[in-house]
ROSE-843140 format. One record per residue: residue number from 0; x, y, z of N, C-alpha, C in turn; residue in three letters. Coordinates in pm, 1 decimal. Layout:
BEGIN
> titi:n.east:n.north:n.up:ca.east:ca.north:ca.up:c.east:c.north:c.up:nulum
> NUM:X:Y:Z:X:Y:Z:X:Y:Z:ala
...
This chain:
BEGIN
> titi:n.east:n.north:n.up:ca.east:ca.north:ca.up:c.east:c.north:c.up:nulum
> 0:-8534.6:-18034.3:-8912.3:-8603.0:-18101.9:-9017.6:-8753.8:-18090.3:-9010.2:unk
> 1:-8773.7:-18070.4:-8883.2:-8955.8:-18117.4:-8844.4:-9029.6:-17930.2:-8846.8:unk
> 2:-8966.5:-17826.7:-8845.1:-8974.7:-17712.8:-8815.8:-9013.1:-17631.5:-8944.6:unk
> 3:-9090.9:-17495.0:-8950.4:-9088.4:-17455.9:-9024.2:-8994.4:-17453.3:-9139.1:unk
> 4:-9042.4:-17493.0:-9324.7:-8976.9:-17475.6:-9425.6:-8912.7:-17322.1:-9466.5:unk
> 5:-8789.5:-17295.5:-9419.6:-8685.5:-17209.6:-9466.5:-8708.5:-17218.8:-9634.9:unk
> 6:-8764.5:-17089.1:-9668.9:-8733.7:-17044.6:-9857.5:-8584.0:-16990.6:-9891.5:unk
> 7:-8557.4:-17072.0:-10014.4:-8389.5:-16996.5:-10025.7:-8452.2:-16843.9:-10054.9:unk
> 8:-8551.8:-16810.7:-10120.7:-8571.5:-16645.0:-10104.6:-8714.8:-16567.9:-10061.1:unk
> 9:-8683.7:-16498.7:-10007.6:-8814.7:-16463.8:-9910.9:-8915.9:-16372.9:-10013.0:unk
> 10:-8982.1:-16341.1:-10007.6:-9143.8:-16259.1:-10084.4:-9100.4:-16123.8:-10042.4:unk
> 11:-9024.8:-16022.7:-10100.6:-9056.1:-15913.5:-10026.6:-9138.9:-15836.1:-10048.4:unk
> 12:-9274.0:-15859.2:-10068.0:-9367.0:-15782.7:-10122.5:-9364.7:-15653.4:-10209.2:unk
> 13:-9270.7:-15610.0:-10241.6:-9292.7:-15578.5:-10373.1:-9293.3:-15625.9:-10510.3:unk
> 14:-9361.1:-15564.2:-10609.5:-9391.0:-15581.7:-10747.9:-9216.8:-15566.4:-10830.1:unk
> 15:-9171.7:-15674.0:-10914.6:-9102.2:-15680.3:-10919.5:-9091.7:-15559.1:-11100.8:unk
> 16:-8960.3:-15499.5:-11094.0:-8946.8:-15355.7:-11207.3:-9018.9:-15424.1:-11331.4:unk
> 17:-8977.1:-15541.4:-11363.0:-9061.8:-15569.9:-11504.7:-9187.4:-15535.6:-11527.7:unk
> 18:-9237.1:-15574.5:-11413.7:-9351.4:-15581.4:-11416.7:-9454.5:-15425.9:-11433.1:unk
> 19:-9331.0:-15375.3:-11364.9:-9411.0:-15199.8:-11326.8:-9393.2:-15146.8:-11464.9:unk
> 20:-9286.3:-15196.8:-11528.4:-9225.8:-15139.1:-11684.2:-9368.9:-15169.6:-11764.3:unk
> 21:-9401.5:-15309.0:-11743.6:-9532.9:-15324.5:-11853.0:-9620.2:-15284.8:-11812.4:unk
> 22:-9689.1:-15260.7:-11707.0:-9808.2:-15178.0:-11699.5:-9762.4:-15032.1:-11705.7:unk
> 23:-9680.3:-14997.3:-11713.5:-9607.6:-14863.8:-11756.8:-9654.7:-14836.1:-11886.7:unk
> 24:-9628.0:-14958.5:-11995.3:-9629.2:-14950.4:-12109.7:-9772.1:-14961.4:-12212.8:unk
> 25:-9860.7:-15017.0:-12063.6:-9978.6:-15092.4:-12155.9:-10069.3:-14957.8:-12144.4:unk
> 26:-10010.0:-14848.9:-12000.7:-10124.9:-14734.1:-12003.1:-10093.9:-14666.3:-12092.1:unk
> 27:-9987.4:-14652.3:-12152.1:-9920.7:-14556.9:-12251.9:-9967.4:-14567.9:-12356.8:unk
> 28:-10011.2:-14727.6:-12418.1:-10030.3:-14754.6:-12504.5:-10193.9:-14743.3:-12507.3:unk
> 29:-10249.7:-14795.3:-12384.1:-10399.1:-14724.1:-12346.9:-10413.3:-14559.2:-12367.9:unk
> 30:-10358.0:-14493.5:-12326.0:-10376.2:-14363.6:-12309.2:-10359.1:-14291.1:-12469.8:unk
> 31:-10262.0:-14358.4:-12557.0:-10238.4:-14310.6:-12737.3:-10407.9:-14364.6:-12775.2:unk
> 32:-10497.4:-14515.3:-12737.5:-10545.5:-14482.1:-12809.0:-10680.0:-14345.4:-12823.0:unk
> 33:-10664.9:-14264.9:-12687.0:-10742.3:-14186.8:-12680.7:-10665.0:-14024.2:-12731.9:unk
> 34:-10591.3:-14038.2:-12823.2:-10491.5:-13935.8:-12852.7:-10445.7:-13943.6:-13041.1:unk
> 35:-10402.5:-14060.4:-13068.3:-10413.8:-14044.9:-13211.0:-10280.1:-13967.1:-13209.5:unk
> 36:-10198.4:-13912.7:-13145.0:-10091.6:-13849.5:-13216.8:-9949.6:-13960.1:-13257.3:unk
> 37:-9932.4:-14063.2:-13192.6:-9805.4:-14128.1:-13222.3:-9750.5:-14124.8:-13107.7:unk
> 38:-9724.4:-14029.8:-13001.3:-9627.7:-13992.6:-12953.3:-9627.4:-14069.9:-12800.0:unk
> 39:-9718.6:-14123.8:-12757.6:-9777.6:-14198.2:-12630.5:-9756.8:-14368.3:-12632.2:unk
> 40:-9733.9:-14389.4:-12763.2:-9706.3:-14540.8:-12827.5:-9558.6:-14522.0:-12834.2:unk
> 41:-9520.3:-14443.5:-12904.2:-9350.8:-14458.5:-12896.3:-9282.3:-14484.7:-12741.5:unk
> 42:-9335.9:-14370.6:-12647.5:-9345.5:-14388.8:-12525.0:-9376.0:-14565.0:-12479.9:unk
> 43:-9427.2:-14583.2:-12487.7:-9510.9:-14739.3:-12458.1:-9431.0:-14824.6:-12497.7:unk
> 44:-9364.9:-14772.1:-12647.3:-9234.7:-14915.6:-12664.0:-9090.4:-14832.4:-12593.5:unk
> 45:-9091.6:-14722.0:-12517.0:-8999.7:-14757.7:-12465.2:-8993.9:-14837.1:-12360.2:unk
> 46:-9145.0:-14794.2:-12274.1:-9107.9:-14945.6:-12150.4:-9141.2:-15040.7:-12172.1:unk
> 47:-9194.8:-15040.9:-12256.2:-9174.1:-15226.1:-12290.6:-9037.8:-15285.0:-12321.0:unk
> 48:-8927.1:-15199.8:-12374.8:-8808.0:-15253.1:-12385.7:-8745.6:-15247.7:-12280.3:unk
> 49:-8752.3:-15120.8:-12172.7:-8743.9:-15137.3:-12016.3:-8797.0:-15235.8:-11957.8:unk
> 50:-8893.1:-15273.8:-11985.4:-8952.7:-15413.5:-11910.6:-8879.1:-15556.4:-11938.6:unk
> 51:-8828.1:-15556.5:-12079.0:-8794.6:-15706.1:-12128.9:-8633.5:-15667.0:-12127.2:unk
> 52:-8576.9:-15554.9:-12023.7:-8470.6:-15566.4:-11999.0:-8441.9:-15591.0:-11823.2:unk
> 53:-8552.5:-15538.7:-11766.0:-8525.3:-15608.6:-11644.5:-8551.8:-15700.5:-11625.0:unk
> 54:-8693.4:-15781.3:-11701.0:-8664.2:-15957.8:-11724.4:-8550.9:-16036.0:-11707.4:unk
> 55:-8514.4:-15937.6:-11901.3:-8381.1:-16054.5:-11947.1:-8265.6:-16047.3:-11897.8:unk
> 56:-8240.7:-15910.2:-11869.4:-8063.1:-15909.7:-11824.7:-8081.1:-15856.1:-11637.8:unk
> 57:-8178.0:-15840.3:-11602.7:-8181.5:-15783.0:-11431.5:-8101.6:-15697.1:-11402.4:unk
> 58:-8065.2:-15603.6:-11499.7:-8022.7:-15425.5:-11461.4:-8058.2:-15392.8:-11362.8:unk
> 59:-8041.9:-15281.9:-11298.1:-8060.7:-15193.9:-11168.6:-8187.2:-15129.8:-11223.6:unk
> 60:-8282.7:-15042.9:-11175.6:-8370.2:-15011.9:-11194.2:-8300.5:-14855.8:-11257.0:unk
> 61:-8176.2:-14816.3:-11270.3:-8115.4:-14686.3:-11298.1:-8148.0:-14718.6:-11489.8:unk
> 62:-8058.0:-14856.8:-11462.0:-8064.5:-14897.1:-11609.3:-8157.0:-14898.4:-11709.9:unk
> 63:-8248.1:-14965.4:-11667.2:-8366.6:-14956.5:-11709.7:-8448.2:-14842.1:-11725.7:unk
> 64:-8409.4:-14745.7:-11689.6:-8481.2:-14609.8:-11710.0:-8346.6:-14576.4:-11810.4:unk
> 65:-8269.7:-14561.1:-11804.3:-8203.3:-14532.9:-11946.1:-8194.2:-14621.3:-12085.3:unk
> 66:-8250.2:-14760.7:-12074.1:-8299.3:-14794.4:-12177.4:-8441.3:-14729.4:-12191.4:unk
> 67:-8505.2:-14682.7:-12146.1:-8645.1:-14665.3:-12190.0:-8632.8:-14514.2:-12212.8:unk
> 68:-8515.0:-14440.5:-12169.5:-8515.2:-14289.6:-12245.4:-8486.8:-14318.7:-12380.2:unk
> 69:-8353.8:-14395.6:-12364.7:-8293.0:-14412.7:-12535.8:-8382.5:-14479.8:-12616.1:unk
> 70:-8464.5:-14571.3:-12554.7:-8571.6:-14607.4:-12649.7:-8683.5:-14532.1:-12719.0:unk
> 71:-8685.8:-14462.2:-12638.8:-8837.0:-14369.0:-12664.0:-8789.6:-14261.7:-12716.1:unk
> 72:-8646.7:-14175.9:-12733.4:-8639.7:-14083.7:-12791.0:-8615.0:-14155.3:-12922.0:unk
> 73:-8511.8:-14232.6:-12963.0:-8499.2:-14319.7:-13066.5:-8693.6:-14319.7:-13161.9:unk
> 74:-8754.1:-14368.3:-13081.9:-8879.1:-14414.8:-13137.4:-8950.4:-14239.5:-13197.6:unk
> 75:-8925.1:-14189.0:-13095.7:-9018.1:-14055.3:-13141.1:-8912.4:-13944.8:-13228.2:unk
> 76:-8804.2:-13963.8:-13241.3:-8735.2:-13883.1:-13361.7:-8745.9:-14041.1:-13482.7:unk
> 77:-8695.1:-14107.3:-13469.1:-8690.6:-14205.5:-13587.8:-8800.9:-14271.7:-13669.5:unk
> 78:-8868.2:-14339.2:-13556.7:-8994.6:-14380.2:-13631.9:-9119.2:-14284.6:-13619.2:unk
> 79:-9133.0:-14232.3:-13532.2:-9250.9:-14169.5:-13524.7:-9318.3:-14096.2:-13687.3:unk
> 80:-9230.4:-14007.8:-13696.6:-9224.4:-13907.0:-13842.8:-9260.2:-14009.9:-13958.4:unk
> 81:-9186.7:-14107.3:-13972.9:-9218.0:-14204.8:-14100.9:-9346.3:-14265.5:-14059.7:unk
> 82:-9433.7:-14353.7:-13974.6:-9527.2:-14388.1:-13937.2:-9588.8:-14249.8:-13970.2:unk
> 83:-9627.4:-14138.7:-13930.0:-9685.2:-14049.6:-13949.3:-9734.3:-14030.2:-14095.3:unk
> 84:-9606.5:-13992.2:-14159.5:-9674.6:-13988.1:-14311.6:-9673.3:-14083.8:-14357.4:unk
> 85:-9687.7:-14225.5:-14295.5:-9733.0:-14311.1:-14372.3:-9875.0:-14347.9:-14332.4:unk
> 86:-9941.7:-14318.0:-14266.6:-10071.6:-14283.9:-14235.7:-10164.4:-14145.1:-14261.6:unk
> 87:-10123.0:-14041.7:-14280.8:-10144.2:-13956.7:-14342.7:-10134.2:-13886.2:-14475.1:unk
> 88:-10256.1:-13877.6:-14500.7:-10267.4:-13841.1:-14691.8:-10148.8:-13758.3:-14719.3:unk
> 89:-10116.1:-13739.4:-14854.1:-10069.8:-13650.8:-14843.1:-10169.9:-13518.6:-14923.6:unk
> 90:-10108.1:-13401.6:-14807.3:-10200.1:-13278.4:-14870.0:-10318.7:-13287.2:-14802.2:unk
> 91:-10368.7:-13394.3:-14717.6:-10472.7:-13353.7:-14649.1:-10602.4:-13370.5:-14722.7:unk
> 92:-10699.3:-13395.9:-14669.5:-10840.5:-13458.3:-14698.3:-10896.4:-13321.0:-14762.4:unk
> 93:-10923.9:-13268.0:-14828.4:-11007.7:-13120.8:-14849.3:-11190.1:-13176.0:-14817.1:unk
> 94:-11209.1:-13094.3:-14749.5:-11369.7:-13091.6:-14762.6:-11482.4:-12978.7:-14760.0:unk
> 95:-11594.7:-13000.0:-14772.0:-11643.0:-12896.3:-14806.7:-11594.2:-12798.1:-14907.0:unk
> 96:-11645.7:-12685.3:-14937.1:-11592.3:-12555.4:-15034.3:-11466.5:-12563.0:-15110.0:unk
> 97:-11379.2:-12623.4:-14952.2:-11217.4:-12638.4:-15027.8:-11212.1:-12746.3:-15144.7:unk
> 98:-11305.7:-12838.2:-15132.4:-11260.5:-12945.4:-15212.5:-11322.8:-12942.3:-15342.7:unk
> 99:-11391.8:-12810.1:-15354.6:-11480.6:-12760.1:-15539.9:-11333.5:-12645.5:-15587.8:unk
> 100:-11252.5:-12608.3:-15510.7:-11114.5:-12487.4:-15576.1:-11076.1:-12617.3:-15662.7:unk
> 101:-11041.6:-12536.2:-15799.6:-10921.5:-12624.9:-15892.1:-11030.8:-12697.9:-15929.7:unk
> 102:-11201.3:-12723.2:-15957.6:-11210.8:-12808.8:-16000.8:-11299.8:-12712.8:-16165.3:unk
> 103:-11315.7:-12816.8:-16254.5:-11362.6:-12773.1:-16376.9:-11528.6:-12734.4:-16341.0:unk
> 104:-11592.6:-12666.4:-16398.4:-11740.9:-12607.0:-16453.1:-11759.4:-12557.6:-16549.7:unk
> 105:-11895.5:-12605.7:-16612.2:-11941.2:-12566.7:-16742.3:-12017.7:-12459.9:-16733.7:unk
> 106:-12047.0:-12352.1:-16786.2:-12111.7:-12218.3:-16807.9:-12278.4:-12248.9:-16858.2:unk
> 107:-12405.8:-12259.0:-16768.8:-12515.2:-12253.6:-16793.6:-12566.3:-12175.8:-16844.0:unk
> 108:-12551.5:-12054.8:-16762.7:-12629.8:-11958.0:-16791.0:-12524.8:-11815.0:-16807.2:unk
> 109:-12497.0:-11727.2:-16868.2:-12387.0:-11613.9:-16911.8:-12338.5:-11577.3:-16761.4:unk
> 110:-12215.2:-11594.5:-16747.9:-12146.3:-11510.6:-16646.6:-12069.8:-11427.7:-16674.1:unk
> 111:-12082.8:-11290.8:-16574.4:-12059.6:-11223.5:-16633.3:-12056.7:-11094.8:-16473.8:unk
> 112:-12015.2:-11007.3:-16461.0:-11995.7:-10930.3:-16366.8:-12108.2:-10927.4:-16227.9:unk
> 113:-12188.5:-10898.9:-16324.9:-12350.7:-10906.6:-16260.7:-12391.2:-11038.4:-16212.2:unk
> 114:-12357.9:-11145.5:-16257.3:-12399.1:-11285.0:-16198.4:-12367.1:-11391.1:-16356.5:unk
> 115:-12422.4:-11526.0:-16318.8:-12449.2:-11591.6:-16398.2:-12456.6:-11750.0:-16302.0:unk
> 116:-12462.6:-11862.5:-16361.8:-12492.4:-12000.3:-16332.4:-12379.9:-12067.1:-16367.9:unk
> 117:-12315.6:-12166.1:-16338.8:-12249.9:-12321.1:-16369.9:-12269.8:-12412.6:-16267.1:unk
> 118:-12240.9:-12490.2:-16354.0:-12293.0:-12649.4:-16331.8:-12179.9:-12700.5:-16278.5:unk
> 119:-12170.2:-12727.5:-16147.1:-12009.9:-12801.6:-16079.2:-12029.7:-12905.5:-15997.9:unk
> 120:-11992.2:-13031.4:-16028.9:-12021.8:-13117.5:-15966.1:-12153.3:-13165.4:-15980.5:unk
> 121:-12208.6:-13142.5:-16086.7:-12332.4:-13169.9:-16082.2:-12453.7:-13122.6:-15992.4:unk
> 122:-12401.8:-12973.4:-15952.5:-12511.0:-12912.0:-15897.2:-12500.0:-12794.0:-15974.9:unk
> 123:-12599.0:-12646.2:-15922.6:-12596.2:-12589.2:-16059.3:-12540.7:-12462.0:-15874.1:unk
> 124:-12471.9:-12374.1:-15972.8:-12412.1:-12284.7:-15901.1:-12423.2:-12118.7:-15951.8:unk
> 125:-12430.6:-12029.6:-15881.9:-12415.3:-11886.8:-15921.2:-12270.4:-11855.8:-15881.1:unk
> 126:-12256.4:-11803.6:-16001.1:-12109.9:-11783.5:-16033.0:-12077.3:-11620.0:-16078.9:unk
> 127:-11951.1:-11546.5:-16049.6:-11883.9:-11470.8:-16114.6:-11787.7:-11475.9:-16204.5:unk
> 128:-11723.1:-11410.9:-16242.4:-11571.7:-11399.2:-16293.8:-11506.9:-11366.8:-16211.3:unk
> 129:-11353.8:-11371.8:-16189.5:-11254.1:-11336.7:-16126.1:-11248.7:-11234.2:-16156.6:unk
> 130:-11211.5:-11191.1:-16296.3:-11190.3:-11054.7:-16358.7:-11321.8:-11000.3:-16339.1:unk
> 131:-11361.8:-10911.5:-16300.0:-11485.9:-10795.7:-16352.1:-11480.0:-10785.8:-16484.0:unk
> 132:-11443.9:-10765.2:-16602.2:-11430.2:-10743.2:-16703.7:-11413.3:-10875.2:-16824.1:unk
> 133:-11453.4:-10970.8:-16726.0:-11459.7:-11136.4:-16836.2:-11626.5:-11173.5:-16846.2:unk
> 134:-11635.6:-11193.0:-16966.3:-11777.3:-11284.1:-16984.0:-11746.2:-11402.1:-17016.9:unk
> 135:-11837.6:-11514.4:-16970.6:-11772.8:-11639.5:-16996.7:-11963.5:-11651.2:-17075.1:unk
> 136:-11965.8:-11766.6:-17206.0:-12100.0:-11767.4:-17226.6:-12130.3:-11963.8:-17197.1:unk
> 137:-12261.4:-11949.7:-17187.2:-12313.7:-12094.5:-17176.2:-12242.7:-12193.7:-17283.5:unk
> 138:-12174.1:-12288.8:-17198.7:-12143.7:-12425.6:-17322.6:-11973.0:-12374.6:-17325.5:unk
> 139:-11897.4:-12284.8:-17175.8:-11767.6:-12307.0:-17207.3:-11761.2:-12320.9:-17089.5:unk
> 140:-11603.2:-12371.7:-17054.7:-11598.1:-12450.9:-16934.4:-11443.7:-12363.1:-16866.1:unk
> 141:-11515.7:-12350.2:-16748.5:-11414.9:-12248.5:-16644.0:-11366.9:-12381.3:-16555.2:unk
> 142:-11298.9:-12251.9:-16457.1:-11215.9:-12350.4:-16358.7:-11249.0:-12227.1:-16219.3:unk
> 143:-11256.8:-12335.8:-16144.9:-11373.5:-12275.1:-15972.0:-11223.9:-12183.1:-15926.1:unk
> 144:-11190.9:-12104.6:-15899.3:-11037.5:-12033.6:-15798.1:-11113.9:-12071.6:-15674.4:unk
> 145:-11227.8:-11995.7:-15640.0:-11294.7:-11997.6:-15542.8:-11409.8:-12004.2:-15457.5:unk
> 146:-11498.2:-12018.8:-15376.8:-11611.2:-12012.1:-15337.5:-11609.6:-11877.3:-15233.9:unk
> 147:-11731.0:-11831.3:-15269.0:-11719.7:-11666.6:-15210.6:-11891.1:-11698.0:-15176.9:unk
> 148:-11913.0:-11774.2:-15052.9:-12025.6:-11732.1:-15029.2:-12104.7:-11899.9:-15054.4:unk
> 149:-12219.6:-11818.6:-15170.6:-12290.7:-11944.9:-15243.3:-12230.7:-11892.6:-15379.9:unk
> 150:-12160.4:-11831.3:-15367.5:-12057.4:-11838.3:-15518.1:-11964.5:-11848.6:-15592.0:unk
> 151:-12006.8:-11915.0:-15656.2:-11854.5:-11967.0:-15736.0:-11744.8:-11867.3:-15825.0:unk
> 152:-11663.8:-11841.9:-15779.0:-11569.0:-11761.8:-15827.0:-11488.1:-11818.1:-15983.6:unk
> 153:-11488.4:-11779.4:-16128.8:-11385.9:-11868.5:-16166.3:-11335.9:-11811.6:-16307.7:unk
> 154:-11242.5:-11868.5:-16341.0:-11205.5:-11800.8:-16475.9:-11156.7:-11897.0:-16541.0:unk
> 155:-11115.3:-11861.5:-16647.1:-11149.6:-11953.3:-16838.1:-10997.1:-12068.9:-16817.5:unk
> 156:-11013.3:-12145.9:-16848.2:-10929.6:-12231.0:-16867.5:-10846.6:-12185.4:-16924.0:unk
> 157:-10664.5:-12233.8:-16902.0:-10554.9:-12195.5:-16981.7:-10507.5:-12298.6:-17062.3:unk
């Protein structure tokens, strides 16, 4: 009675699996945000569901690594793809050059094989024809195919 207190369970100094599962999960989830692809977070909820299974039900540590495969492949074929394009435009941001193709211009100055001017976007541009053999005159309105340079490539509206 008077003698050292006997614990019904002793400390065995290790970190118990839950625990390793969530810091498993929190670098994963640290490490996506320096990555941006999706694929490091899906990862991350799988051990987190590894973690809140050796919590809740105290599986073997075998177990728990096969919930956190089935979780994480689950996550990165199922959700991953839908999260994806639901964060991503569709078709993609165009910028620069790409984002004057397909758009309308008015004819300033005669274009025409040799050169000429339009007005796109409200800047003024040197322009060709697509065709060699098209004149477009001031006061009609083309459409850009392309940028070739500092020039605007384009032909007549259909």
């Amino acid at each position: 009675m008077f003698g050292p207190a006997k614990a019904d369970h002793a400390y065995s100094g290790r970190m118990p699996a839950g625990v390793i599962w969530l810091i498993f999960a929190l670098v994963l989830v640290g490490a996506e945000a320096l990555t941006g692809d999706m694929f490091l977070l899906m990862l991350g909820g799988g051990a987190l569901a590894a973690s809140l299974t050796s919590w809740l039900v105290g599986w073997p540590v075998w177990a728990d690594g096969a919930v956190f495969l089935i979780v994480s492949v689950t996550l990165v074929t199922l959700v991953r793809p839908a999260v994806r394009r639901r964060l991503t435009p569709a078709g993609g941001l165009q910028l620069g050059i790409k984002a004057l193709e397909g758009k309308s211009a008015v004819v300033l100055d005669r274009v025409a094989r040799d050169g000429g001017q339009v007005k796109l976007e409200g800047q003024v541009w040197t322009a060709r024809p697509f065709n060699d053999g098209d004149v477009y005159e001031p006061g009609e309105s083309v459409t850009v195919l392309h940028i070739d340079g500092a020039t605007a490539v384009v032909f007549r509206h259909t």
